[in-house]
C-alpha angles and dihedrals in degrees: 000000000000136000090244136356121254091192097084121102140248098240097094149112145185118254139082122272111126122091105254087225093064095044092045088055089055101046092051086055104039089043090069090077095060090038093056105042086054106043090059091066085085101031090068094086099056099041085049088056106031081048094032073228103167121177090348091077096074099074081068074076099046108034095069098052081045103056090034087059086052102032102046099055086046092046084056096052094041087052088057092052099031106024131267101242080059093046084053099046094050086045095058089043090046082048099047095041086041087055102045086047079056089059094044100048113131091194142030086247096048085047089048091056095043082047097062091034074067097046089060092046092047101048103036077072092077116052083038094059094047090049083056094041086055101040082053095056097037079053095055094036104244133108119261112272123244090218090068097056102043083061091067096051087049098056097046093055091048092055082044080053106043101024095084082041091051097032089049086059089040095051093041101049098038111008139242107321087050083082083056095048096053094078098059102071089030093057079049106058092038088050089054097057100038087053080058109035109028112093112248111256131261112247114248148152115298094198133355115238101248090051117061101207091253080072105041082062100037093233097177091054084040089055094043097050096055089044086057095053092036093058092036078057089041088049096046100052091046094058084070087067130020110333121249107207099166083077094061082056083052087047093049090050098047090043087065103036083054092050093047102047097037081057083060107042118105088213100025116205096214103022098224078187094061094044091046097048106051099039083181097059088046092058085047083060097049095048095050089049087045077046099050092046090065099048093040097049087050101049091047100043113039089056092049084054092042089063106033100038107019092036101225114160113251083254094053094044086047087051085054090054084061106080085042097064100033089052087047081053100043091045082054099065085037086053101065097063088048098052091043089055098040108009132235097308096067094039090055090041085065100041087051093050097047087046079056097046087052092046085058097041086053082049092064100034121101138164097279096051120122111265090232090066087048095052093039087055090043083048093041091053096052089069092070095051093057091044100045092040092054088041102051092035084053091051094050097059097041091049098035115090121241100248091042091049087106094045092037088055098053092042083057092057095040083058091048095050085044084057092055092054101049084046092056093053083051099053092058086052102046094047092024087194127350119016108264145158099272090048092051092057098045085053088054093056095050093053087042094062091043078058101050089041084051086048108056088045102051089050091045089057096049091049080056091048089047096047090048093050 
């Protein structure tokens, strides 16, 4: 869920050259991710009530940005040994069964299995369709157009924009699983199309010998990995209650035991190299996860108390989400100029300050508060998500090598999945039940301290830039 994507690749330019059929067929695909991660912002409520779910929903939150960190990098990699026109087509079934078992669900943990089942299925569409985007324009002896690329980011911002929107009508006229039962018909239609349209794929080896496929995807590292993020969840939610720190004990081990088998792999899932070597890359990945835990804790949470304090129906909080996505689209296009006059510091110096100026303006928000406040601070909060997204997309590939630009790229989103995870957690301690007032504002803190920390860091950088200039 960003303004624009940092995981394609250099290799593009900027005319035509792709038929429009076969980019249009991506996009639809790639652009469910984005649609289903939104449209359950305002589906929480009514899961928490219809499963008595409590804290436990929100790994509704978590699990799909979850499965999506581990699945997308591992989707890549399938679609090189498999092809990526079969990766795509077993993305949009896995998408359309997951969805129908979510229907189905007779409990919130069966719903949270089936949910990242559609995670997987929902983001192994992307990095198929850009190694078919790709194959396409090496076939026909042209660089890979810019244009086409720029579709998919579109479209991935507008779902961002309308899901909550479409999800909030959904919700409203025929309750939560509706937002499950749209993809059906939807996989289906894309899957139609791409059966007809996607180029068949090139034969090739699925494994070398000396590399069984678990090792070709690093599934150990892959496995790790999702155990670490899994107990940090585990240890967050726990801190609303009564602390388990046996669990820190559980985090330290598993960090290790990912550092030193990612040193060892031959196809590492997370690159520690890469991470040790450029110090300054690595800070880039800390401040967009900082970064995402704010967004994320604020798409997900001022919806949820739209509709429990302030009493909004799911169609009109998804209508406050609005502004929110369409100014974070807009800041985007204004932020270029910006960044190519002054760089990234600057650029993330504003988005910091305005994150802070939202966070005040949610301080002071309550339930009785006009509806126009509450859609001009919706509105006020998308600025820094366009900002902070250009300018830390703009810092990784100045600091990334070029030979690391691929890795560097994956390890961005990782950062940026990890963010939402740690968001989600946040979101149970700040409102500890029921969205309310008090939980608002303790949300609004908490988004107010990630600013200031943004903040120093971003002026401290451009003091360096200066001094170095």
């Amino acid at each position: 869920m960003t303004a624009a994507d940092p995981s394609t690749a250099p290799r593009q330019g900027n005319g035509a050259g792709l038929p429009a059929t076969l980019v249009g067929t991506i996009a639809a695909g790639t652009v469910l991710q984005a649609l289903n991660a939104s449209t359950m912002a305002v589906a929480l409520v009514d899961i928490r009530e219809h499963f008595h779910g409590g804290a436990a929903t929100t790994w509704l939150i978590s699990v799909l940005y979850l499965a999506t960190a581990v699945g997308s990098p591992t989707a890549g990699r399938l679609a090189d040994l498999f092809g990526a026109r079969r990766v795509f087509l077993t993305a949009l079934a896995l998408t359309a069964v997951s969805s129908v078992a979510s229907c189905l669900a007779p409990t919130l943990g069966w719903l949270i299995a089936f949910r990242a089942l559609l995670g997987i299925g929902t983001c192994a569409a992307y990095p198929a369709g850009l190694a078919l985007l790709r194959a396409e324009a090496d076939r026909r002896g042209i660089t890979l157009p810019a244009t086409a690329l720029s579709v998919l980011a579109i479209g991935g911002q507008v779902m961002i924009a309308i899901g909550p929107v479409v999800g909030g009508f959904l919700v409203h006229l025929w309750g939560w699983r509706a937002i499950f039962a749209m993809n059906v018909p939807l996989a289906a239609g894309i899957g139609a199309l791409a059966l007809a349209v996607l180029p068949d794929d090139r034969r090739r080896p699925t494994t070398t010998a000396s590399k069984p496929l678990w090792r070709e995807l690093d599934v150990v590292g892959a496995g790790v990995f999702a155990a670490f993020i899994s107990v940090l969840m585990l240890f967050l939610l726990s801190l609303a209650h009564r602390p388990n720190w046996w669990l820190v004990a559980a985090l330290l081990a598993l960090a290790a035991l990912l550092v030193g088998w990612e040193l060892r792999a031959p196809t590492p899932f997370i690159d520690v190299r890469v991470l040790v070597r450029n110090r300054a890359l690595t800070a880039t990945y800390l401040r967009t996860a900082l970064t995402y835990v704010a967004f994320y804790q604020v798409f997900y949470g001022l919806p949820a108390w739209a509709q429990t304090a302030r009493g909004l129906s799911p169609s009109a909080a998804g209508l406050v989400m609005l502004p929110m996505a369409v100014l974070a689209a807009i800041t985007v296009f204004g932020a270029g100029r910006l960044l190519r006059r002054t760089g990234y510091w600057p650029v993330l110096a504003a988005g910091s300050a305005v994150l802070l100026a939202g966070a005040t303006g949610l301080l002071h928000m309550h339930s009785a508060s006009s509806l126009l406040v509450v859609l001009a601070v919706a509105a006020l909060l998308g600025v820094p998500n366009g900002l902070n997204n250009i300018g830390n997309q703009s810092a990784l590939y100045q600091q990334a090598a070029a030979a690391d630009t691929g890795i560097a790229s994956g390890l961005y989103r990782t950062s940026q999945y990890v963010g939402a995870n740690i968001a989600a957690a946040m979101i149970e301690l700040c409102f500890a039940g029921p969205a309310s007032d008090p939980g608002l504002h303790r949300m609004a803190a908490a988004v107010a301290v990630i600013s200031v920390v943004l903040l120093a860091g971003a002026l401290l950088g451009s003091l360096r830039q200066r001094r170095l200039h």
